[in-house]
VOBA-1610 file (N, C-alpha, C; in pm, whole numbers, padded with zeros to 5 digits, always signed):
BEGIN
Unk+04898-00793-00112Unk+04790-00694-00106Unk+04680-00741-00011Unk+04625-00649+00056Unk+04531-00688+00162Unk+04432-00672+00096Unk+04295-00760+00140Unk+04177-00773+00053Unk+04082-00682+00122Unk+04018-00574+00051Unk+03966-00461+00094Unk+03797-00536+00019Unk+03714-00415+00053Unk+03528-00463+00016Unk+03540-00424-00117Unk+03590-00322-00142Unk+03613-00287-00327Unk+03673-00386-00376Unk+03678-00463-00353Unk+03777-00611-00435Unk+03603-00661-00442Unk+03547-00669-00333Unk+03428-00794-00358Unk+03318-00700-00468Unk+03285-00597-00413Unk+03260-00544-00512Unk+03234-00534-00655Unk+03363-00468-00663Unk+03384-00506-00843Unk+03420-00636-00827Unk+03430-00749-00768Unk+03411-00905-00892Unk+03272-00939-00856Unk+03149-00848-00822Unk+03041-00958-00806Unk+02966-00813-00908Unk+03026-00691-00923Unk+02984-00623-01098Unk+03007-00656-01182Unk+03120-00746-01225Unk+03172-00815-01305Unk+03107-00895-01341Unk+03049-00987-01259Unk+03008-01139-01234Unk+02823-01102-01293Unk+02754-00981-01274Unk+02666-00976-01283Unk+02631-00873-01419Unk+02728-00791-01474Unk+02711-00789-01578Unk+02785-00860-01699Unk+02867-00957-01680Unk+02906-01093-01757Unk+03014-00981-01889Unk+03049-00826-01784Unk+03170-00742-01889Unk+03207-00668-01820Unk+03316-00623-01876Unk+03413-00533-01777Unk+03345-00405-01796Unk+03353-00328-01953Unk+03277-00189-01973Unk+03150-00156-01859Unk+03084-00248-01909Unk+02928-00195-01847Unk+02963-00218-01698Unk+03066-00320-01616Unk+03092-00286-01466Unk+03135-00191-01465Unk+03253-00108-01552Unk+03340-00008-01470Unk+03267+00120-01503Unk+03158+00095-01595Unk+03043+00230-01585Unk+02967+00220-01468Unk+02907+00093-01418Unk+02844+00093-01303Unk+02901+00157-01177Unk+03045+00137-01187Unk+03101+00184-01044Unk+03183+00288-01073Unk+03192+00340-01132Unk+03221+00473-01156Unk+03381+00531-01171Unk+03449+00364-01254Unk+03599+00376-01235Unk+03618+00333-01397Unk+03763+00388-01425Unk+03799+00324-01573Unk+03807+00129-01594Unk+03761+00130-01714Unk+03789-00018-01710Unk+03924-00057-01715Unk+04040-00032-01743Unk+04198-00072-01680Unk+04187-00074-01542Unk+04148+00025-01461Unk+04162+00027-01317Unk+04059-00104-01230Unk+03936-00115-01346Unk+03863-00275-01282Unk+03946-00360-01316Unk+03990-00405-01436Unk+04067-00533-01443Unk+04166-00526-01356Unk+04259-00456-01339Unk+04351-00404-01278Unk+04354-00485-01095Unk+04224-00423-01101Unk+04207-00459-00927Unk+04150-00615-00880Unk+04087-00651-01028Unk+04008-00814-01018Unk+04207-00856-01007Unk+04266-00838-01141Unk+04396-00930-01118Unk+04445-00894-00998Unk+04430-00805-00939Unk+04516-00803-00783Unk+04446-00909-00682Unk+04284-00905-00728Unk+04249-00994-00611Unk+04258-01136-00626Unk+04275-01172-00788Unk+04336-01301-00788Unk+04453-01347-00776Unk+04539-01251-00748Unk+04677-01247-00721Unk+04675-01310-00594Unk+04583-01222-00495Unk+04582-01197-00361Unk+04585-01354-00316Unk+04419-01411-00356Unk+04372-01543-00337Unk+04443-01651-00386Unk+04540-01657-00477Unk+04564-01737-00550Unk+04533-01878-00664Unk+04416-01771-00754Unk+04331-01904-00804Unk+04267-01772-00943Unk+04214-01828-01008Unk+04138-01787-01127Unk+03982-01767-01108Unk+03948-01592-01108Unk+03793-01605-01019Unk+03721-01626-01194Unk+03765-01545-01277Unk+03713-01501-01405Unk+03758-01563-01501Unk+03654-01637-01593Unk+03730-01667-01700Unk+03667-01548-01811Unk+03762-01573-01900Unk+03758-01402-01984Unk+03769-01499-02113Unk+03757-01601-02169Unk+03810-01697-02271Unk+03700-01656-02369Unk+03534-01623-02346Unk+03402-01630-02444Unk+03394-01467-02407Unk+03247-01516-02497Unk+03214-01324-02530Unk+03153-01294-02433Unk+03089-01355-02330Unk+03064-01289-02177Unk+03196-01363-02073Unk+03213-01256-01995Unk+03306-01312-01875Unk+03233-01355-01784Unk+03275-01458-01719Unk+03146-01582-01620Unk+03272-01581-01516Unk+03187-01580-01394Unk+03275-01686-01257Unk+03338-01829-01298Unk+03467-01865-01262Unk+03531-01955-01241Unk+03453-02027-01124Unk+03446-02179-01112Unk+03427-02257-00948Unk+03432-02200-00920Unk+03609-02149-00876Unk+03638-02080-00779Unk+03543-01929-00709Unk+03561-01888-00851Unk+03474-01782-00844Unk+03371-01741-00711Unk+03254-01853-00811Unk+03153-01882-00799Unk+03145-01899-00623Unk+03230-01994-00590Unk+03238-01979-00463Unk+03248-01882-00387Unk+03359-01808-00404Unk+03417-01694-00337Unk+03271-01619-00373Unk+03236-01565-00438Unk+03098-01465-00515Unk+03036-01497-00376Unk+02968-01615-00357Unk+02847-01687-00292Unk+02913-01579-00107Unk+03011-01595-00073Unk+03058-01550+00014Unk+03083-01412+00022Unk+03089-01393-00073Unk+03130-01187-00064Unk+03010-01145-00090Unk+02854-01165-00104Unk+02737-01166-00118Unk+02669-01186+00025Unk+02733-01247+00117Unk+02692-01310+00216Unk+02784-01182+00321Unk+02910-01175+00276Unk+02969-01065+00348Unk+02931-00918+00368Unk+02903-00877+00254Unk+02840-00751+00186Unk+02710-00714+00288Unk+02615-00854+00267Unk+02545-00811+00326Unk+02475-00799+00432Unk+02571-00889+00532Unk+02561-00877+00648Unk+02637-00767+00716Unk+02741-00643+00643Unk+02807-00572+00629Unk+02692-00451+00672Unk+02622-00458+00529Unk+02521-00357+00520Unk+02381-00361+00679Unk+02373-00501+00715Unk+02317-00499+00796Unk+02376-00435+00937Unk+02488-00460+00965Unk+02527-00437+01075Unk+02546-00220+01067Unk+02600-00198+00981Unk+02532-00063+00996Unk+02431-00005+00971Unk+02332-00043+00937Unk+02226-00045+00993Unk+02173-00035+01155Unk+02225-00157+01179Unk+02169-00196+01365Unk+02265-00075+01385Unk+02373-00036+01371Unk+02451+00112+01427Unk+02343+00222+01461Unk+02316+00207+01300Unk+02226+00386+01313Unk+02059+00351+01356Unk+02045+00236+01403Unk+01883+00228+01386Unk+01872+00286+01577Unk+01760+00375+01565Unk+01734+00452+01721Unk+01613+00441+01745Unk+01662+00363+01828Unk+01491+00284+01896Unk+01413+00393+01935Unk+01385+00469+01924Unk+01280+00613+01976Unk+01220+00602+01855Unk+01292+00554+01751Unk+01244+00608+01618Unk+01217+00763+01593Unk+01260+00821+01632Unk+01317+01000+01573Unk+01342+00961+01443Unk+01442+00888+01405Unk+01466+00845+01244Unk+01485+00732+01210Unk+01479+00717+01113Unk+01521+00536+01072Unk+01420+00502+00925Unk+01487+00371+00891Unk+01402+00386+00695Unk+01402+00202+00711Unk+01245+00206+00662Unk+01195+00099+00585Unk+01189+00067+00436Unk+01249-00051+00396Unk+01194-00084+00287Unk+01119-00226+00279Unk+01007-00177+00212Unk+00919-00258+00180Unk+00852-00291+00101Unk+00861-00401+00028Unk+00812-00460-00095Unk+00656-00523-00054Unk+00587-00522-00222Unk+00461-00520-00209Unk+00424-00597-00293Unk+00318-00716-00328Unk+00273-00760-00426Unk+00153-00674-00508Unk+00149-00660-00658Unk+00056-00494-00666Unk-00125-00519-00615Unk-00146-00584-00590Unk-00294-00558-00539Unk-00315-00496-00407Unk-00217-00465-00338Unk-00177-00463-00203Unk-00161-00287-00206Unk-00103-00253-00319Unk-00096-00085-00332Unk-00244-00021-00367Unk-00344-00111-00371Unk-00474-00033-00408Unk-00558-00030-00276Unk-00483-00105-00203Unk-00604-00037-00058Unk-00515-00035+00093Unk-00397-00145+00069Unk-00328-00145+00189Unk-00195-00077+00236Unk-00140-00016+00110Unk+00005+00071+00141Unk-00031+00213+00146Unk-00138+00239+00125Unk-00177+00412+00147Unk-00207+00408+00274Unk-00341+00315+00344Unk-00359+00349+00512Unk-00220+00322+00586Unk-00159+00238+00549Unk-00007+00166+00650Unk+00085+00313+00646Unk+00073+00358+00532Unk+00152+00454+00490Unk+00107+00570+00605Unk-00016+00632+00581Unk-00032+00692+00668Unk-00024+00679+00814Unk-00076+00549+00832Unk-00048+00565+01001Unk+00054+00559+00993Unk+00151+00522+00987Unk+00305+00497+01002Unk+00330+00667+00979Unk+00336+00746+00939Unk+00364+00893+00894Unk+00319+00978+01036Unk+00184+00893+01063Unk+00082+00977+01195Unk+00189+00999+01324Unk+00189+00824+01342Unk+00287+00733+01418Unk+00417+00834+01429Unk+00513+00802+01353Unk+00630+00795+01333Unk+00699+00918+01202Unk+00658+01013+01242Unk+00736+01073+01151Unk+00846+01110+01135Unk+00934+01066+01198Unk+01047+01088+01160Unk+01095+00967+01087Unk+01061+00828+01045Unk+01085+00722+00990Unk+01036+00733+00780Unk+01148+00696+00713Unk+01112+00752+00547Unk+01077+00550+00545Unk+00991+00573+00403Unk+00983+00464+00383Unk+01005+00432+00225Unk+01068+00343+00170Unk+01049+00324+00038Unk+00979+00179-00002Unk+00893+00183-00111Unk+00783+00073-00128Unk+00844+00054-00220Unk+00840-00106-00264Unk+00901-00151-00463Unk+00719-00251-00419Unk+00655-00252-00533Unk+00569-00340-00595Unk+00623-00376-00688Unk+00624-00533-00690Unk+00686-00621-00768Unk+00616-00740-00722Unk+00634-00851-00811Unk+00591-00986-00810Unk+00655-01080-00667Unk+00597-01182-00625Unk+00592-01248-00490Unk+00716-01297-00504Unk+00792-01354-00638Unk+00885-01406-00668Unk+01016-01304-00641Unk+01017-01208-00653Unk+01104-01090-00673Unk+01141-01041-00522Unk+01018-01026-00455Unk+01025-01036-00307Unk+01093-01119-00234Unk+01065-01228-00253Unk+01120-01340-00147Unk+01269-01339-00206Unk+01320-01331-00322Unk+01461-01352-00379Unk+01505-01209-00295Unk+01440-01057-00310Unk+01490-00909-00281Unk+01520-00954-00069Unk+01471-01024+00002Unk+01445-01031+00097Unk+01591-01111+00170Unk+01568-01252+00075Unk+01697-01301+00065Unk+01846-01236+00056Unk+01835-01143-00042Unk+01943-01042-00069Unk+01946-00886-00014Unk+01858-00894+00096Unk+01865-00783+00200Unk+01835-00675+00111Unk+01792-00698+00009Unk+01736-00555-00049Unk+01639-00528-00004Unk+01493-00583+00077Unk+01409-00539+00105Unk+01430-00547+00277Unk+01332-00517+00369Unk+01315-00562+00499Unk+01229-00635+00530Unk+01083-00610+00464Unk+00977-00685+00508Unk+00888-00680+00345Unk+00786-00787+00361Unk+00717-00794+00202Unk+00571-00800+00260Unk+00526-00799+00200Unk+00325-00819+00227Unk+00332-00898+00086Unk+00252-01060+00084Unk+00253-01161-00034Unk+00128-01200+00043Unk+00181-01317-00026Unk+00076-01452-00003Unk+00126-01524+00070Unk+00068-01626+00168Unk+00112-01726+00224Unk+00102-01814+00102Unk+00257-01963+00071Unk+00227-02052+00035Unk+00378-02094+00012Unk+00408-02196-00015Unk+00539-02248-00021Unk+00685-02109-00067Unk+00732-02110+00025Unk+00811-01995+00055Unk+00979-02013-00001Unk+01059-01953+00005Unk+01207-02014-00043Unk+01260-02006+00091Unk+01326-02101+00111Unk+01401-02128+00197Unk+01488-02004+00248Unk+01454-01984+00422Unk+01504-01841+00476Unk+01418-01717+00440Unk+01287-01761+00416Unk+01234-01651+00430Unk+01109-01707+00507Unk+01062-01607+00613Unk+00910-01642+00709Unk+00838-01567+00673Unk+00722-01626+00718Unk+00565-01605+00678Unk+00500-01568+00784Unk+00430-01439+00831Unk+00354-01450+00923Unk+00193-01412+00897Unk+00143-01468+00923Unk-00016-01456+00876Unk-00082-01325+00887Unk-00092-01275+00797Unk-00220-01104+00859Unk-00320-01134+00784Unk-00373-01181+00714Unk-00581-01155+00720Unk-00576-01250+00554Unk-00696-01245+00545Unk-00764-01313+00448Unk-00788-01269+00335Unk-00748-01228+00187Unk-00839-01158+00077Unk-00886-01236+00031Unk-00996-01176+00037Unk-01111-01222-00028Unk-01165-01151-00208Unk-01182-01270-00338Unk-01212-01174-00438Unk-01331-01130-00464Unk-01364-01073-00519Unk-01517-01040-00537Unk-01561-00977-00702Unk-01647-00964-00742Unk-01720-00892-00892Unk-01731-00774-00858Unk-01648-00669-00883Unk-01710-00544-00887Unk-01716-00465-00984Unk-01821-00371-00964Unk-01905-00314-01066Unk-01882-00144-01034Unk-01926-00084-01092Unk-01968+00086-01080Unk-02037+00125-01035Unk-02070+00180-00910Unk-02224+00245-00815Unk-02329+00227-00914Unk-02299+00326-01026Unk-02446+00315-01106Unk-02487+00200-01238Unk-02385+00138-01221Unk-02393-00020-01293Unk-02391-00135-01223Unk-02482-00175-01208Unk-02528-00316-01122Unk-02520-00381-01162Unk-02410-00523-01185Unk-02445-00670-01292Unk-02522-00719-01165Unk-02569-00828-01319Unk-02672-00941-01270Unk-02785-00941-01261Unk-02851-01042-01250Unk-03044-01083-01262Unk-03117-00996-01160Unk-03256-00958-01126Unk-03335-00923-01054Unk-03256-00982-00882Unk-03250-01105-00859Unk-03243-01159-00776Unk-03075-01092-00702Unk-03002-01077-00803Unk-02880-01010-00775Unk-02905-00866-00748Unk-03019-00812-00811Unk-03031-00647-00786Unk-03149-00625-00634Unk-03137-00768-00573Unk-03220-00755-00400Unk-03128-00821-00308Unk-02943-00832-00362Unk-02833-00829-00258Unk-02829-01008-00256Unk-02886-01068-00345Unk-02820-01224-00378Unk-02715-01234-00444Unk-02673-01314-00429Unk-02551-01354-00468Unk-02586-01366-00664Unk-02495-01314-00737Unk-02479-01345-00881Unk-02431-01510-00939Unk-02489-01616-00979Unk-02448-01735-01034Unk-02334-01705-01093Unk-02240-01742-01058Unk-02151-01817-01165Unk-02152-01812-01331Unk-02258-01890-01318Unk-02360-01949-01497Unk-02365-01815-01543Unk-02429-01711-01466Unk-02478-01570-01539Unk-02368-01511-01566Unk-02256-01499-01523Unk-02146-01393-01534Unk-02092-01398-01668Unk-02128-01491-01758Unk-02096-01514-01891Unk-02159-01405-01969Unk-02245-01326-01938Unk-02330-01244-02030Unk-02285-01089-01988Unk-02227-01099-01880Unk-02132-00961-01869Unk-01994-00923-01932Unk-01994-00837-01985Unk-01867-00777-02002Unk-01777-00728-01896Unk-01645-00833-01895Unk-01527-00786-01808Unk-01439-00677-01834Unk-01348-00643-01758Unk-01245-00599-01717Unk-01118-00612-01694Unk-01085-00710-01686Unk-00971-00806-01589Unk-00825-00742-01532Unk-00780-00756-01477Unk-00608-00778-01494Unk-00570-00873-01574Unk-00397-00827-01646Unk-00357-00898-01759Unk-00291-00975-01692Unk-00259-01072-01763Unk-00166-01242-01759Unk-00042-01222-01636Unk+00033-01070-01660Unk+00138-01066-01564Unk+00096-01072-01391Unk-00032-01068-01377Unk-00035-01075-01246Unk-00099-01209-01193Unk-00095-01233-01078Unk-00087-01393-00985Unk-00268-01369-01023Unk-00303-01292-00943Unk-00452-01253-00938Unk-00536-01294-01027Unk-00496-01260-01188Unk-00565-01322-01273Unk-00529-01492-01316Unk-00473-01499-01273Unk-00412-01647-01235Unk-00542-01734-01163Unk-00556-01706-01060Unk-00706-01708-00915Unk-00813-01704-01038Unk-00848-01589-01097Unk-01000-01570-01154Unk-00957-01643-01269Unk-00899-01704-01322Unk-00883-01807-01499Unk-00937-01887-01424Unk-00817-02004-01303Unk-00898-02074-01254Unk-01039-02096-01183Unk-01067-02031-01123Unk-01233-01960-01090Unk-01342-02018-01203Unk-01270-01923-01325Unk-01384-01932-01436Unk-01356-02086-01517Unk-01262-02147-01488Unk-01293-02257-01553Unk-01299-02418-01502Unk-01262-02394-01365Unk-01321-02478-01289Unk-01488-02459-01271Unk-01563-02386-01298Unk-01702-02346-01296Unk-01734-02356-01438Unk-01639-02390-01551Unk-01736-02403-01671Unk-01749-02261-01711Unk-01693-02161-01740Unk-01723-02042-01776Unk-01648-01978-01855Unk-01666-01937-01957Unk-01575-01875-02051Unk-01636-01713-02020Unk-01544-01625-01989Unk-01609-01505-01981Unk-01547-01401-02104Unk-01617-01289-02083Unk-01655-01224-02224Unk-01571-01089-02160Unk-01415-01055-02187Unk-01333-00997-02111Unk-01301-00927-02259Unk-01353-00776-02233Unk-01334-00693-02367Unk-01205-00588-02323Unk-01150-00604-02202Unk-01062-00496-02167Unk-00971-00545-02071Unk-00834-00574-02093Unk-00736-00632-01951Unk-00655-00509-01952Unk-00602-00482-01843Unk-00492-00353-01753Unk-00394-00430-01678Unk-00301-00287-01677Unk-00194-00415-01592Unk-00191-00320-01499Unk-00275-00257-01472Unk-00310-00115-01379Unk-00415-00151-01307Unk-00426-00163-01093Unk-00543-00164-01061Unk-00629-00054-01026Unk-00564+00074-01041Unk-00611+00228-01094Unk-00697+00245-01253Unk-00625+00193-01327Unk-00709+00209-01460Unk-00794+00106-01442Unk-00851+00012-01385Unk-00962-00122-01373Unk-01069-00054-01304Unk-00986+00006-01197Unk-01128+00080-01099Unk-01195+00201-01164Unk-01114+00283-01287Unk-01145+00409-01331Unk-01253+00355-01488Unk-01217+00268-01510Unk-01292+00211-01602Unk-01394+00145-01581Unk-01394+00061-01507Unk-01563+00037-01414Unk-01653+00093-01405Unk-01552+00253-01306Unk-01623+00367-01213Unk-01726+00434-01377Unk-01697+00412-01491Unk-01718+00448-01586Unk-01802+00399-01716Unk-01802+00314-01697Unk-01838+00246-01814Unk-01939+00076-01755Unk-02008+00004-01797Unk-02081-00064-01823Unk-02005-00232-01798Unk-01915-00209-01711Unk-01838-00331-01717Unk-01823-00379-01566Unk-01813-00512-01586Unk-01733-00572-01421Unk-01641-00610-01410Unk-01555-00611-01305Unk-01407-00617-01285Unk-01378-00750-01167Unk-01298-00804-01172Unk-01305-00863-01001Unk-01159-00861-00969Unk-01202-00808-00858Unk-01055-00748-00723Unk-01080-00802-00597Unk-00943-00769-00519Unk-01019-00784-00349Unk-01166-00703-00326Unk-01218-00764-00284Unk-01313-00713-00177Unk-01235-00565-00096Unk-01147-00551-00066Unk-01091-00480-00009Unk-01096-00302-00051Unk-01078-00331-00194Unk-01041-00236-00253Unk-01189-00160-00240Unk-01286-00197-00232Unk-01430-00118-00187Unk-01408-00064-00098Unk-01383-00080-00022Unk-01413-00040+00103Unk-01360+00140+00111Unk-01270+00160+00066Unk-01233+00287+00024Unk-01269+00372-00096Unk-01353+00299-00160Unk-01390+00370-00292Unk-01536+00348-00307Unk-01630+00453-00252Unk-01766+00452-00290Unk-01841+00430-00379Unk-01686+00456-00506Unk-01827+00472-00642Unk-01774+00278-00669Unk-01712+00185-00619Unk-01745+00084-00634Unk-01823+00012-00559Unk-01905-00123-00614Unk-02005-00193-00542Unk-01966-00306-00605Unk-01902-00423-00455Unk-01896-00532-00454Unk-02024-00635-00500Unk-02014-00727-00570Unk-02113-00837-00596Unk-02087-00957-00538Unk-02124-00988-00456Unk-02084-01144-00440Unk-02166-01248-00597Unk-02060-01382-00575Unk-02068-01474-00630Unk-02113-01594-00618Unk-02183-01685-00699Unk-02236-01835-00583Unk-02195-01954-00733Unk-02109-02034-00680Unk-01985-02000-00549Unk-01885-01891-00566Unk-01883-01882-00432Unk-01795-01738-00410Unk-01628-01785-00500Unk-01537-01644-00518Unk-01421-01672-00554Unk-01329-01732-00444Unk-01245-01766-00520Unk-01125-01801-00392Unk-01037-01704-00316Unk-01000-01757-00208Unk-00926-01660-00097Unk-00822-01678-00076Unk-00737-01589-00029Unk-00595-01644-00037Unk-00586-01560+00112Unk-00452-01603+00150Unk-00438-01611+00295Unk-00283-01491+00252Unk-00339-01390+00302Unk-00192-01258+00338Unk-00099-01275+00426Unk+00027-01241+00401Unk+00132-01270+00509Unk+00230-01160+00507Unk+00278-01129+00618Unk+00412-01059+00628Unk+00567-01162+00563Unk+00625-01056+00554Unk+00706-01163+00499Unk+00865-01099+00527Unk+00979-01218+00561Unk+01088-01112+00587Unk+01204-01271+00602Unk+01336-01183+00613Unk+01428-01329+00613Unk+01410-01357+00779Unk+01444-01508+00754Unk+01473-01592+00870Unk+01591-01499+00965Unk+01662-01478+00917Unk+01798-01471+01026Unk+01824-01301+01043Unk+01720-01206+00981Unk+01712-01057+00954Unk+01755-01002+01051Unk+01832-00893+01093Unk+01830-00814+01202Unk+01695-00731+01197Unk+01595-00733+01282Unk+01469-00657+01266Unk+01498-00480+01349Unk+01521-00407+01304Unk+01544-00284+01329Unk+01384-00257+01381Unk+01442-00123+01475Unk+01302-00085+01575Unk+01182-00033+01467Unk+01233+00024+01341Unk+01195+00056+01233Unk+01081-00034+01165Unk+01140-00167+01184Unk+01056-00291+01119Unk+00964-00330+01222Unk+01022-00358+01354Unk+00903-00402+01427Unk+00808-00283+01483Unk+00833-00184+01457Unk+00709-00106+01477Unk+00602-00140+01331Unk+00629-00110+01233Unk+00541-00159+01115Unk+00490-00259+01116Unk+00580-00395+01175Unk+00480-00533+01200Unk+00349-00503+01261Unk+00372-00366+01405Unk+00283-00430+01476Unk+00169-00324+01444Unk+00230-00205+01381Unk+00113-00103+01337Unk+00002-00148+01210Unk+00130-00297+01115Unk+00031-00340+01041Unk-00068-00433+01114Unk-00048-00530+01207Unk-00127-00618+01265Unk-00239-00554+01315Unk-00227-00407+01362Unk-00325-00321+01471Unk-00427-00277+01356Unk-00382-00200+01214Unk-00461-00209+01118Unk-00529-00333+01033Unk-00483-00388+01014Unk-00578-00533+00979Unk-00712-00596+01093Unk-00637-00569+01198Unk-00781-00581+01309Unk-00873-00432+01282Unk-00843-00359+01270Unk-00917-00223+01324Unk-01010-00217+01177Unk-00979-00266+01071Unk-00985-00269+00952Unk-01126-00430+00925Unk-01099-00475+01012Unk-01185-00602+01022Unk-01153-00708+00930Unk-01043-00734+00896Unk-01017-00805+00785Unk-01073-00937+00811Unk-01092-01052+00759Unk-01085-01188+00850Unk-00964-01241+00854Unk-00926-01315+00993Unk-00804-01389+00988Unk-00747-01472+00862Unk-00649-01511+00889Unk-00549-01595+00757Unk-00601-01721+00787Unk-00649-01721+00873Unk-00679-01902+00907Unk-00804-01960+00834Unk-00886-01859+00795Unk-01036-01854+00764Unk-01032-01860+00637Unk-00912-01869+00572Unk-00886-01857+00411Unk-00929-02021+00383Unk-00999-02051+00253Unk-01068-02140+00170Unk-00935-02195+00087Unk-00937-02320+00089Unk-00832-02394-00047Unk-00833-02342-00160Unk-00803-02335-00262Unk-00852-02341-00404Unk-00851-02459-00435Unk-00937-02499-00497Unk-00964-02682-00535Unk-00869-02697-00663Unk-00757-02804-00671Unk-00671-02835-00793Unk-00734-02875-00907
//
């Protein structure tokens, strides 16, 4: 039997739902006809990919090996038609692009649009998901390009620097935290922010990760009566109510009824990056977005990635 892509296929559905049922629902065939076709391909190869002995079915070595390679086949498979249909005029062609979520509250709506202004004939699909999820989705050609963080990366995936976020205290137009001295455009202490009521983002995001450390490298226990895992419900609750929140700086800039506070000392900054595999075929698709995002981050005034502050350990 000659080894066809439906062989790699169903053994890496197999392999990933650890059962035959729930693969041969995934792919849309009876489960006799999956086993059926795994034993042909171990027929084919001559070796044992599956062991079937426990209550999940797992890769054999062998397997395991072969898997690592029909993963690698697949998807350099998928790439190359791709480069087929991708038309450098860009008349048509599709991005996907993954997002870390602070990034959907001020930077995937303008990108979005110019890119639409730009290029309309190009569709785009966005996943927001965690930095971790990205760099693995990137690896596995599920994504094309990511917007993260710069900082120790997984191996085969690059980093290219676009701008600086910066965090900041923000408040509600008609709720001002802080002392007299803060309500004539000084900076808010540190020390004082204890007597405000927060806002925060919850535990699942990196962000509140940044402001824990913040507040307790400064000695500060803050008085956080409300966490979201929403940066829509943080800003609508602010915009509303008697509380402070801290986000990018960024996210002001498009939303009037918020007002940034600076801090003394200020929060920490983290340094933004494009992000995409090492060895990617970059479709005309992708490098137009690199460079429409680079043209917006200047036009936008961001500060460079270089200008980004340590966080102290």
């Amino acid at each position: 039997m000659a080894l066809e892509l439906r062989h790699l296929r169903y053994l890496l559905a197999v392999a990933e739902h650890g059962n035959f049922t729930r693969a041969a629902e995934e792919l849309h065939i009876s489960q006799p006809t999956l086993s059926q076709q795994i034993r042909q391909l171990e027929r084919t190869l001559g070796t044992q990919l599956l062991d079937r002995t426990g209550r999940t079915v797992r890769l054999t070595d062998a397997g395991d090996a072969f898997a690592r390679h029909a993963r690698g086949a697949l998807r350099d498979l998928a790439a190359a038609e791709r480069a087929v249909h991708d038309v450098q005029d860009l008349s048509r062609g599709h991005l996907r692009l993954a997002v870390t979520p602070t990034f959907s509250a001020y930077l995937v709506g303008p990108l979005t649009a110019e890119l639409h202004a730009r290029h309309p004939g190009l569709t785009l699909t966005v996943r927001e998901t965690t930095q971790e999820r990205i760099e693995s989705g990137l690896l596995a050609d599920e994504f094309d390009l990511g917007i993260a963080f710069r900082g120790p990366h997984l191996p085969g995936v690059t980093a290219e620097p676009l701008f600086t976020e910066t965090l900041t205290l923000v408040t509600g137009a008609g709720h001002r935290a802080g002392s007299p001295a803060a309500d004539l455009g000084a900076p808010l202490p540190v020390s004082e922010l204890a007597e405000h009521r927060l806002a925060l983002l919850s535990g699942d995001f990196a962000t509140r990760g940044h402001i824990d450390g913040y507040f307790t490298r400064h000695g500060v226990s803050p008085n956080v009566t409300v966490e979201a895992n929403s940066i829509l419900a943080l800003t609508e609750v602010v915009r509303r109510a008697p509380l402070a929140t801290v986000l990018p700086a960024a996210v002001t800039h498009d939303h009037p009824h918020l007002t940034p506070v600076p801090l003394d000392p200020p929060l920490p900054t983290r340094a933004v990056a494009l992000l995409e595999r090492t060895d990617a075929y970059r479709s005309a698709a992708s490098r137009a977005f690199t460079r429409l995002t680079r043209e917006l981050v200047h036009a936008r005034g961001y500060p460079p990635a270089a200008a980004a502050v340590p966080v102290p350990s």
